[in-house]
NULO-956974 format. One record per residue: residue number from 1; x, y, z of N, C-alpha, C in turn. Coordinates in Angstrom, 3 decimals, m for minus. Each point is the difference from the previous one (the first is absolute). Example, Ala and Ser with C-alpha at 12.3 -4.5 7.8 and 13.67 -1.06 7.14 Angstrom:
<sites>
> 1	13.190	m5.690	7.800	m0.890	1.190	0.000	0.900	1.200	0.000
> 2	m0.350	1.050	m0.720	0.820	1.190	0.060	m0.770	1.090	0.730
</sites>
This chain:
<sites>
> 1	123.805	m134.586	101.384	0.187	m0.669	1.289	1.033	0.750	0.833
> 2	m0.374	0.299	1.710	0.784	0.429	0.643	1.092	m0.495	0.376
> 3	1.460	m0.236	m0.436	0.856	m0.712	0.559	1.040	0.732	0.685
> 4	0.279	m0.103	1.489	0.922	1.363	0.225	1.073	m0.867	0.015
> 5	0.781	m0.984	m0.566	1.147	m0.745	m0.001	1.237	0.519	0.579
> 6	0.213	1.441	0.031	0.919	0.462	0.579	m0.310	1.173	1.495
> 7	1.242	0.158	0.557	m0.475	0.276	1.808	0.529	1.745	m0.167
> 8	m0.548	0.616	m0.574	m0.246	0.986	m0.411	0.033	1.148	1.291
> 9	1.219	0.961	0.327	0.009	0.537	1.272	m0.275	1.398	m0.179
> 10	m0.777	0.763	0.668	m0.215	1.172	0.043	1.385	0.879	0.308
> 11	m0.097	1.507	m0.929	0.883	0.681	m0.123	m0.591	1.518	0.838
> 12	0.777	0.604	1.041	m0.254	1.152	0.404	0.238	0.791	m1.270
> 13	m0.403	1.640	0.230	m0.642	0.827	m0.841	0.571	1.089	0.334
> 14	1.141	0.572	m0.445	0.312	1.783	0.943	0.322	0.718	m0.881
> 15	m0.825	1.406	m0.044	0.333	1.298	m1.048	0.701	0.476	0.494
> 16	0.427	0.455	m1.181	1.979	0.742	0.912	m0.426	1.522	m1.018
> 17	m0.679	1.165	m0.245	0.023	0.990	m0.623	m0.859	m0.690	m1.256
> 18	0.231	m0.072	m1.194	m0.348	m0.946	m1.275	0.305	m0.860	m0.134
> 19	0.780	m0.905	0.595	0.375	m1.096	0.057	m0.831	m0.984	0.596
> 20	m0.083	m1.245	m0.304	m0.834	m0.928	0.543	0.894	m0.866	0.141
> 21	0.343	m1.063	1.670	1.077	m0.806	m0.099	m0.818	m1.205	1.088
> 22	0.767	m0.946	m0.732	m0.697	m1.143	1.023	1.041	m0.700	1.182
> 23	m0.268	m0.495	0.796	0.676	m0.511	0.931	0.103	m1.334	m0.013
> 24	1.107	m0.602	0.079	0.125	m1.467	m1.112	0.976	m0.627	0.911
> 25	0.575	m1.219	m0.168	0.832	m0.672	0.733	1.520	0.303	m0.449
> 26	m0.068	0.768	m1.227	1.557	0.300	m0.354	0.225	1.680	0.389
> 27	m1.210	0.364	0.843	0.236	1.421	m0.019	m1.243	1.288	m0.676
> 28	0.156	0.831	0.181	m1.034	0.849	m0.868	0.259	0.268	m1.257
> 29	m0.897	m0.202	m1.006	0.268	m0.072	m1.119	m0.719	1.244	m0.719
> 30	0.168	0.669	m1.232	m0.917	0.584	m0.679	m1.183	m1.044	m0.667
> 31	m1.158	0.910	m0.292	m0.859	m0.915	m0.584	0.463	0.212	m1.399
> 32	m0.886	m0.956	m0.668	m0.226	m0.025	m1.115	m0.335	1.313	m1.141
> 33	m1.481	0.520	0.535	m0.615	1.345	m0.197	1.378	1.131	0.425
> 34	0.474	0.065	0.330	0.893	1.009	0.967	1.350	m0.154	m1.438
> 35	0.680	m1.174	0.079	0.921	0.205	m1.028	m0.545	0.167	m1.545
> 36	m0.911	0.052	0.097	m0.945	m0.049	m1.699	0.070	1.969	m0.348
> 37	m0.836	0.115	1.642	m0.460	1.881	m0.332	1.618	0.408	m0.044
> 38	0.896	m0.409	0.968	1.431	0.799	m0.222	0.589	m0.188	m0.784
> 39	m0.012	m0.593	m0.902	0.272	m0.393	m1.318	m0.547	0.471	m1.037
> 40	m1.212	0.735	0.246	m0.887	0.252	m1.357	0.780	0.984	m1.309
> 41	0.226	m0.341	m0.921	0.025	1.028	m1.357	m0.524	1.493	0.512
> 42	0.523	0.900	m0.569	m0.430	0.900	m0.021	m0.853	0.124	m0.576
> 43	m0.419	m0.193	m1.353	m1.036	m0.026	m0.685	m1.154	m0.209	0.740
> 44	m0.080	m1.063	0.570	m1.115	m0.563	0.609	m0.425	0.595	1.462
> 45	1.197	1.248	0.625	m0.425	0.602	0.716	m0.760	1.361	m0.828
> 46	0.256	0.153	m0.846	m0.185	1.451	m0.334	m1.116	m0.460	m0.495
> 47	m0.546	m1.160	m0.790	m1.549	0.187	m0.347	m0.935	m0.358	0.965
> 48	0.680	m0.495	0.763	m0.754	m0.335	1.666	m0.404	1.704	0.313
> 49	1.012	1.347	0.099	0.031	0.977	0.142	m0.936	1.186	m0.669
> 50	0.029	m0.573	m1.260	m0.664	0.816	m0.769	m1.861	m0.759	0.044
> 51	m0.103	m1.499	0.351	m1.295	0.028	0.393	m0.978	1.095	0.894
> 52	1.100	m0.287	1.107	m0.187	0.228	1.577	m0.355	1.438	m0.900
> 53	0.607	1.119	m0.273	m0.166	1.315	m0.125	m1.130	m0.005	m1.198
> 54	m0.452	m1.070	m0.656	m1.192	0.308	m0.991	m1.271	m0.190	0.557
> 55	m0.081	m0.859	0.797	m1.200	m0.662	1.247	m0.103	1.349	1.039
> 56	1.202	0.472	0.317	m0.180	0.577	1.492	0.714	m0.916	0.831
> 57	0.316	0.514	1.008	0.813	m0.599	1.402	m0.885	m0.757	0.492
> 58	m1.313	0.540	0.219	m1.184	0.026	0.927	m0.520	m1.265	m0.540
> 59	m0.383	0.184	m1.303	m0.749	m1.236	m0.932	0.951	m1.261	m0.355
> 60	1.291	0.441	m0.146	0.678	m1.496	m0.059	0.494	m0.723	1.475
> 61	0.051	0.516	1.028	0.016	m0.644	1.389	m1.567	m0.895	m0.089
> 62	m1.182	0.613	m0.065	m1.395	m0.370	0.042	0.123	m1.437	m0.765
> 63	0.520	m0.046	m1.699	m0.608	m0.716	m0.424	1.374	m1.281	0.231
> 64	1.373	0.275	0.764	0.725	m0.868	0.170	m0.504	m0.751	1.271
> 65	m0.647	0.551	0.987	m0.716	m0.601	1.222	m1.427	m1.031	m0.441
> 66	m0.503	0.496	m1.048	m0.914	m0.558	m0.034	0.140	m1.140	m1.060
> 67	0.716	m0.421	m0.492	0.788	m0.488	m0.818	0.842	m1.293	1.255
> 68	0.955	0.749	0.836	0.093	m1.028	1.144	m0.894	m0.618	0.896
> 69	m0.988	0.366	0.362	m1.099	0.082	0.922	m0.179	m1.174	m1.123
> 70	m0.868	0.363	m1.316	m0.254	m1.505	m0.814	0.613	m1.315	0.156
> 71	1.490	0.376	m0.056	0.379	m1.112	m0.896	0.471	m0.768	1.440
> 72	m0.051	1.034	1.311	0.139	m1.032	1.332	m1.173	m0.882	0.507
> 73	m1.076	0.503	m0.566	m1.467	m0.944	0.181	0.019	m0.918	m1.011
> 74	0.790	0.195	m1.074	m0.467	m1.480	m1.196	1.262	m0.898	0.464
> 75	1.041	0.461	1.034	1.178	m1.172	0.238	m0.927	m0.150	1.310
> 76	m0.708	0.161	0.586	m0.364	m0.599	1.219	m1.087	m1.058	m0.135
> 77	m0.924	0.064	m1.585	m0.623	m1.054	0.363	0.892	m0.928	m1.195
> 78	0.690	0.168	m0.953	0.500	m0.822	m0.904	0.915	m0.917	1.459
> 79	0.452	0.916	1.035	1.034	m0.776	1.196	m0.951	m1.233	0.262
> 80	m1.197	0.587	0.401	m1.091	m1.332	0.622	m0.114	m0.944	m0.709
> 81	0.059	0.359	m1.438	m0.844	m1.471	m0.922	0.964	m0.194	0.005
> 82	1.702	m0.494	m0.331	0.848	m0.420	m0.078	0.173	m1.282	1.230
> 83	m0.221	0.729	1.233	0.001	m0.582	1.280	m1.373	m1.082	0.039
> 84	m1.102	0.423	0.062	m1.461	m0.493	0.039	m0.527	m0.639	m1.299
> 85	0.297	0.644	m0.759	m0.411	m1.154	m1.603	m1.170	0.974	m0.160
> 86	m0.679	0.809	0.504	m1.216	0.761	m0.732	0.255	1.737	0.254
> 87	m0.716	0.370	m0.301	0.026	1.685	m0.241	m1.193	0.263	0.836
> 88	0.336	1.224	0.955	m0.856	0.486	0.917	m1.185	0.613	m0.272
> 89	m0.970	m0.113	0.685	m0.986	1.375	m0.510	0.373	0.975	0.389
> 90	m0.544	0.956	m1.292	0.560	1.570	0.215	m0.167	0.763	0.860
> 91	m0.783	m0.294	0.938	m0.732	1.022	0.932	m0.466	1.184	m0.135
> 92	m0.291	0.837	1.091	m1.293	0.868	m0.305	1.164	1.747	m0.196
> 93	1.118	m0.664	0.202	0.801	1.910	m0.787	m0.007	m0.111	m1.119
> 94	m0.680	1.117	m0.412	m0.040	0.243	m1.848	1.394	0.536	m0.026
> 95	1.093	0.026	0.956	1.222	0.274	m0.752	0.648	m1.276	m0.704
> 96	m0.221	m1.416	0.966	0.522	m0.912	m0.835	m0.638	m0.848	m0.607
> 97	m1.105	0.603	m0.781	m0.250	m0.700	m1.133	0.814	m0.353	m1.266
> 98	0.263	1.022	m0.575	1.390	0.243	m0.432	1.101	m0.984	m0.786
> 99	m0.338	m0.113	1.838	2.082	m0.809	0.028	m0.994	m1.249	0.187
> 100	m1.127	m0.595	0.437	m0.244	m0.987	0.019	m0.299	m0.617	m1.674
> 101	m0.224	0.950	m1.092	m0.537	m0.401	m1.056	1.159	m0.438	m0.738
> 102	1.322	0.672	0.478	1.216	m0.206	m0.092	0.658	m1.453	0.253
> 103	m0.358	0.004	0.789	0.079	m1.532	1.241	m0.201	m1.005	m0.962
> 104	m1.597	0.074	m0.385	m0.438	m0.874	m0.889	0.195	m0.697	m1.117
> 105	0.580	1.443	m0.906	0.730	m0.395	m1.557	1.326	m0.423	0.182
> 106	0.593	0.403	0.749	1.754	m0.770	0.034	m0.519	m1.045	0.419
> 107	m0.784	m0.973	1.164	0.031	m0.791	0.499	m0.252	m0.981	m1.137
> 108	m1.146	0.413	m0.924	m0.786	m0.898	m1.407	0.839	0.226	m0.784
> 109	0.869	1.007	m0.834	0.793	0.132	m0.751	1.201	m0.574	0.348
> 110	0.509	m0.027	0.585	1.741	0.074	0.681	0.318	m1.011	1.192
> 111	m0.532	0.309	0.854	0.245	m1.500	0.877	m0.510	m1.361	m0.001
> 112	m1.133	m0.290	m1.150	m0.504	m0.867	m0.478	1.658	m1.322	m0.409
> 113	1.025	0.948	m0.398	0.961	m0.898	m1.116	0.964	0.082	1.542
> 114	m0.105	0.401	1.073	0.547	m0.661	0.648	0.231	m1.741	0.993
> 115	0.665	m0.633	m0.594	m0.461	m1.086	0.866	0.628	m0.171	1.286
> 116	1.108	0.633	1.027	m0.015	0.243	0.835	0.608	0.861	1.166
> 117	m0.361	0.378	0.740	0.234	1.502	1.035	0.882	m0.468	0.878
> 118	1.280	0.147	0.244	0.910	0.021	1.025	m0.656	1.198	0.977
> 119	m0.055	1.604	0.070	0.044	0.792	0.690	m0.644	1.250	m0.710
> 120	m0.830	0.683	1.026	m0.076	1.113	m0.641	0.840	1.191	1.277
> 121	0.054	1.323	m0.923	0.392	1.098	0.877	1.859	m0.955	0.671
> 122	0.521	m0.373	m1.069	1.060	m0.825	0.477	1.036	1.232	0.558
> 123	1.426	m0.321	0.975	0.561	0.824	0.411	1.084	m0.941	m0.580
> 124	1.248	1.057	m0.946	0.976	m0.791	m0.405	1.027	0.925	0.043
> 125	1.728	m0.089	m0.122	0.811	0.674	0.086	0.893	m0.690	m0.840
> 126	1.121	0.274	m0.295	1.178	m0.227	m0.780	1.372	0.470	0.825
> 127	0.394	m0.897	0.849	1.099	0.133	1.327	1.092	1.120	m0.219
> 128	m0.478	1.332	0.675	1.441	1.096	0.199	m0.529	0.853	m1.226
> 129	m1.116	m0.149	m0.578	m0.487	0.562	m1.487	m1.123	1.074	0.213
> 130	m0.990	m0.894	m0.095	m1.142	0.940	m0.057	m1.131	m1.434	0.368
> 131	m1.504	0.921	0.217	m1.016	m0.976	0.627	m1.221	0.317	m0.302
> 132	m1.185	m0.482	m0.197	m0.884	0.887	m0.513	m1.408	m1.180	0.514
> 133	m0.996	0.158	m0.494	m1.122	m1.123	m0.024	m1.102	0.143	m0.960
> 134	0.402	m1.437	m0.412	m0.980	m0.113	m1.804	m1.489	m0.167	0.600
> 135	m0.969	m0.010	m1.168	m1.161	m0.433	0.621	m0.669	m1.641	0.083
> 136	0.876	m0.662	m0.562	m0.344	m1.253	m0.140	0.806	m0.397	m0.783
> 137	0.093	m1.777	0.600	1.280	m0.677	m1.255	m0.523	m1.527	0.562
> 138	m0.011	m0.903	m1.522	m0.532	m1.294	0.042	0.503	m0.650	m1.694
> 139	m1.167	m0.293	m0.642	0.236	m0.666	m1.373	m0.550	0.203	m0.372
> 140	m0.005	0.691	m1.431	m0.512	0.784	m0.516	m0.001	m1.286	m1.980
> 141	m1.226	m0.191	m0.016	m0.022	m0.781	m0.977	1.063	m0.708	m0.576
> 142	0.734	m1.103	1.416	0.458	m0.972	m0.402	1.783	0.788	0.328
> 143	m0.037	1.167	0.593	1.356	0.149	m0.110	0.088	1.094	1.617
> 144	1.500	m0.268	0.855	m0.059	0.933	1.088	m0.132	1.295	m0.852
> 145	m0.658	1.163	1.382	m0.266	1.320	m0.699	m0.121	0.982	0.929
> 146	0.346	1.406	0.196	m0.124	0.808	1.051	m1.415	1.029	m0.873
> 147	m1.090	m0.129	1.143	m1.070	0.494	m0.958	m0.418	1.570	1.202
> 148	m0.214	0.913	m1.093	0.117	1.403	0.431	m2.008	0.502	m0.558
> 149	m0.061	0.423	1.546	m1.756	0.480	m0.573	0.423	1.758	m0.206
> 150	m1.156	0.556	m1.048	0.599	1.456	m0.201	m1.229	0.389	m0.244
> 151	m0.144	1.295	0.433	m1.652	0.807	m0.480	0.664	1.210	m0.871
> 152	m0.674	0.340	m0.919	0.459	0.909	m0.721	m1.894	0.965	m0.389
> 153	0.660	1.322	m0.044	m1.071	0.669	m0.516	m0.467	0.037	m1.822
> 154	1.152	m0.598	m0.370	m0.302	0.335	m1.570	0.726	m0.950	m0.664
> 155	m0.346	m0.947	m0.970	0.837	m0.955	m0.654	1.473	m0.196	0.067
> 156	0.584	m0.667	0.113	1.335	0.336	m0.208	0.640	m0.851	m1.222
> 157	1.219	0.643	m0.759	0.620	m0.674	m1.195	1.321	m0.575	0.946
> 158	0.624	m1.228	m0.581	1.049	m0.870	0.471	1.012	1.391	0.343
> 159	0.071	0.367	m0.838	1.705	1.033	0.035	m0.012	0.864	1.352
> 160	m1.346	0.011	0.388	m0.274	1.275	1.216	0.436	m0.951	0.993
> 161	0.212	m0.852	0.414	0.032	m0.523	1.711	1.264	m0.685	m0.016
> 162	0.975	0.304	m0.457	1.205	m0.409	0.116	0.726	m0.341	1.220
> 163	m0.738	1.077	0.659	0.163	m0.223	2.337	m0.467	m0.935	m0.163
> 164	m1.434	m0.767	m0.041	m0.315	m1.268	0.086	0.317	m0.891	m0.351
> 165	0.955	m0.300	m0.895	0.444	m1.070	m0.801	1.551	m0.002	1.027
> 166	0.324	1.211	0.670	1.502	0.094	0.370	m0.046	m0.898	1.505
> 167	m1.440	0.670	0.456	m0.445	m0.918	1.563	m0.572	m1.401	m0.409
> 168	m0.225	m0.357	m0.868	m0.346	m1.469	0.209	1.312	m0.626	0.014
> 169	1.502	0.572	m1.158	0.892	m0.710	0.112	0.896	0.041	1.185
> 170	m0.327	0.955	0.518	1.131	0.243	1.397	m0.796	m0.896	1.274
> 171	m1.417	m0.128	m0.371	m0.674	m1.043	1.086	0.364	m1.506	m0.390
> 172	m0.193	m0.543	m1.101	0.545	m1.137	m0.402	1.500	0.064	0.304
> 173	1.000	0.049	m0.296	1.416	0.662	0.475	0.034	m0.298	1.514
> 174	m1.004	0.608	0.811	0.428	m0.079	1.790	m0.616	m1.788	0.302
> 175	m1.350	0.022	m0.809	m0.827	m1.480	0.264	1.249	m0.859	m0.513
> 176	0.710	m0.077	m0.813	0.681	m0.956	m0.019	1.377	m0.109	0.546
> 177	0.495	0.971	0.238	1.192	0.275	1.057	m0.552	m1.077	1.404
> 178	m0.989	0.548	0.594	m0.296	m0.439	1.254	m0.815	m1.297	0.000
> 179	m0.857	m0.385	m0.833	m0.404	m1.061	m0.173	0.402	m1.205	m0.748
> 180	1.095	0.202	m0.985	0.322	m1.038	m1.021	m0.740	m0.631	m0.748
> 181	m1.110	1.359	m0.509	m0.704	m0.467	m1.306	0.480	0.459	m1.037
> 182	m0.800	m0.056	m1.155	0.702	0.565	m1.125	m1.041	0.891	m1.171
> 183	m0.484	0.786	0.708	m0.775	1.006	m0.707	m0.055	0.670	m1.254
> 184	0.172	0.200	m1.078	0.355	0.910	m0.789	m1.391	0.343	m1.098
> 185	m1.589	m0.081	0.951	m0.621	0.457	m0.443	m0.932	1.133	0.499
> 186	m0.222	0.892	m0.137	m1.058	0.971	0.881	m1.170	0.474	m1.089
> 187	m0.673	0.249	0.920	m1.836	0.268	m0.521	m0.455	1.483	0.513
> 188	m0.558	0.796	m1.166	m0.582	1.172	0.842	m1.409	m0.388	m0.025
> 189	m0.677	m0.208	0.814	m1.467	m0.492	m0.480	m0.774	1.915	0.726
> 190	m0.027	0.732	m0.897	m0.651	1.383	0.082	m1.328	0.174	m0.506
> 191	m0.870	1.082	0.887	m1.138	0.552	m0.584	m0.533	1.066	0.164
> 192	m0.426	0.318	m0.993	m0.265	1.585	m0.346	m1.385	0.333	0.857
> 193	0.160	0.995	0.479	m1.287	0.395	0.763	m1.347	m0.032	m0.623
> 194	m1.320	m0.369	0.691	m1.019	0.168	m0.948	m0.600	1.689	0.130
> 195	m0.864	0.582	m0.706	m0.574	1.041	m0.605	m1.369	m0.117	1.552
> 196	0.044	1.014	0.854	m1.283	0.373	0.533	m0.600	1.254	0.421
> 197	m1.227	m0.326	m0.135	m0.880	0.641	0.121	m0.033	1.147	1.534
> 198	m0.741	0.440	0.449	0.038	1.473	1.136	m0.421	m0.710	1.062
> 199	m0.158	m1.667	m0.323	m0.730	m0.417	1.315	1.239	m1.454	0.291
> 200	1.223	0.215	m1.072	0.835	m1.427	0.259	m0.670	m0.595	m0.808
> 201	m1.341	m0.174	m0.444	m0.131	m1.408	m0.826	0.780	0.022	m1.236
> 202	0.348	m0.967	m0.241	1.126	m0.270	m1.120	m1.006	m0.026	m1.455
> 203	0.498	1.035	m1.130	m0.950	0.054	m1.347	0.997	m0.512	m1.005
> 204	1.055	m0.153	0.410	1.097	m0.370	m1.362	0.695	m1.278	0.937
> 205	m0.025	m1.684	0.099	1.277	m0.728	0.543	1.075	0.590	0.068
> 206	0.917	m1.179	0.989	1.512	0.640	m0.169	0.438	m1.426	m0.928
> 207	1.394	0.403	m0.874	0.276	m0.582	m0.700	1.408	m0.555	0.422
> 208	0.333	m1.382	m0.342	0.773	m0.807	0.458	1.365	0.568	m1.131
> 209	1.103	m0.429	0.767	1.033	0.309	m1.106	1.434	m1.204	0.408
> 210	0.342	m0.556	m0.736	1.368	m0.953	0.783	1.080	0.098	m1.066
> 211	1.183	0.008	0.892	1.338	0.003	m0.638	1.117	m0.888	0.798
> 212	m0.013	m0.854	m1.246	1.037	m0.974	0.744	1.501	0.245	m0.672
> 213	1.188	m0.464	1.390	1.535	0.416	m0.126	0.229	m1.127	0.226
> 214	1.198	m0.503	m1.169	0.221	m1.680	m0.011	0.787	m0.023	m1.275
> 215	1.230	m0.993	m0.319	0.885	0.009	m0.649	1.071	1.201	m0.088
> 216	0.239	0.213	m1.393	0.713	1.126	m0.215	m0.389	1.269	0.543
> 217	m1.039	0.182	m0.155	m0.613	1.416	1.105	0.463	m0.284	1.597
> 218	m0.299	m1.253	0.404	0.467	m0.236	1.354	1.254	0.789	0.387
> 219	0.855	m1.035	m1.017	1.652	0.144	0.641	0.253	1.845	m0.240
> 220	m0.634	0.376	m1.290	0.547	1.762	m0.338	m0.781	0.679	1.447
> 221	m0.914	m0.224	0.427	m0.736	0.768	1.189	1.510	m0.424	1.231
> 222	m0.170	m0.991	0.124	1.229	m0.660	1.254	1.095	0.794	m0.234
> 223	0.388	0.148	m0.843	1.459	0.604	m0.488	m0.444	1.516	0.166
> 224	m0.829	0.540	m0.641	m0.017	1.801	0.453	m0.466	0.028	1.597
> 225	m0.523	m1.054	0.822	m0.187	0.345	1.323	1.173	0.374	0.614
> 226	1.429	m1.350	m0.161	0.567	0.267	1.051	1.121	0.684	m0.654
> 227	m0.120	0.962	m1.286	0.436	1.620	m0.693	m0.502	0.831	1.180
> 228	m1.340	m0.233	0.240	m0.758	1.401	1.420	0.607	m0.205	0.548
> 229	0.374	m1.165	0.878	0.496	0.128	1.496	1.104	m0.117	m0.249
> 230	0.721	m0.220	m1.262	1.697	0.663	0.245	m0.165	1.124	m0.167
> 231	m0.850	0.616	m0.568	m0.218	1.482	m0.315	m0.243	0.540	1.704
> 232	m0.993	m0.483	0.913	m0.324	0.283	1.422	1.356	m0.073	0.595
> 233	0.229	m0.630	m0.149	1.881	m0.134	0.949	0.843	0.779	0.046
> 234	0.165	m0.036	m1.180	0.725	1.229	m0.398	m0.486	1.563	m0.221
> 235	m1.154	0.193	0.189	m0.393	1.804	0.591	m0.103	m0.025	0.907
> 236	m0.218	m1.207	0.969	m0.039	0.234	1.701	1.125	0.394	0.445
</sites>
């Protein structure tokens, strides 16, 4: 059920070089994404590095666009059914078939256990901090929850998305700063691309994948977030 219970205000948007900052009532803030990448491990730049140079320059730009290009067509109709209660037809581009088949399995898998939608594409900040926007937040089988849609090209294991587990807690963190709820659960409801054919038709489904952050995982994610952004503060 659509409930937008809260008055949810749009956030301006300005790139400053790599930086992404929003324009907020306490001021411009860094985003979310922005203190995550300036923060990153080295490690995790250098195998980012050593991809990029095993793919090619050429081939890992290609398959990171097309990869975004996806996963912005499966948040545009998962945006609708959230809002509308049904899922669109796919229409006649064989590019978003895809992301519509995508659409489908999170919606039957994963938003099924939601019982209800405050907002999607929410705009939230954390005052004089940082600001970012989740993709949706409501109740998530019986408990508040900041719920994150993700497309991935290839399965993923828990240990790999540690960014994701870091942005659901820094979004719960701003939702309850500014709203006076009390969040301390987040959802990745993700899916793996399906397998197609030379014409788009899909020969392999895409496969559903969910990871939920809640309890003790909660609070350890909360606690290494705002490690980043003392970590951001202090290299700025």
């Amino acid at each position: 059920m659509y409930n937008p219970k809260y008055n949810y205000i749009g956030l301006e948007r300005q790139n400053s070089g790599n930086h992404r900052l929003y324009v907020t009532p306490a001021g411009k803030l860094p985003s979310v994404t922005t203190i995550l990448d300036a923060t990153k491990p080295e490690e995790r730049k250098q195998a980012l590095n050593e991809w990029r140079k095993k793919v090619g320059a050429e081939r890992a730009q290609q398959i990171t666009q097309e990869a975004a290009n996806r996963g912005t067509r499966m948040h545009s109709y998962l945006e609708a059914y959230v809002k509308e209660g049904t899922l669109k037809e796919r229409g006649s581009n064989p590019y978003s078939w895809a992301s519509h088949a995508m659409a489908d399995v999170v919606i039957r898998e994963g938003l099924a256990a939601v019982d209800e939608f405050w907002g999607v594409e929410v705009p939230l900040y954390f005052p004089h901090i940082y600001a970012g926007t989740t993709d949706c937040v409501g109740v998530h089988d019986g408990s508040q929850a900041i719920l994150d849609f993700k497309q991935t090209n290839k399965p993923k294991k828990r240990e790999w998305i540690e960014d994701y587990f870091l942005q659901l807690a820094a979004y719960a963190e701003a939702h309850n700063e500014l709203w006076g709820t009390k969040i301390t659960k987040g959802v990745v409801l993700m899916c793996v691309k399906p397998e197609l054919d030379s014409q788009n038709y899909i020969v392999i489904p895409p496969e559903y994948q969910e990871f939920i952050l809640e309890g003790a995982e909660f609070e350890k994610y909360r606690a290494l977030w705002w490690k980043r952004v003392e970590q951001y503060y202090t290299k700025a």
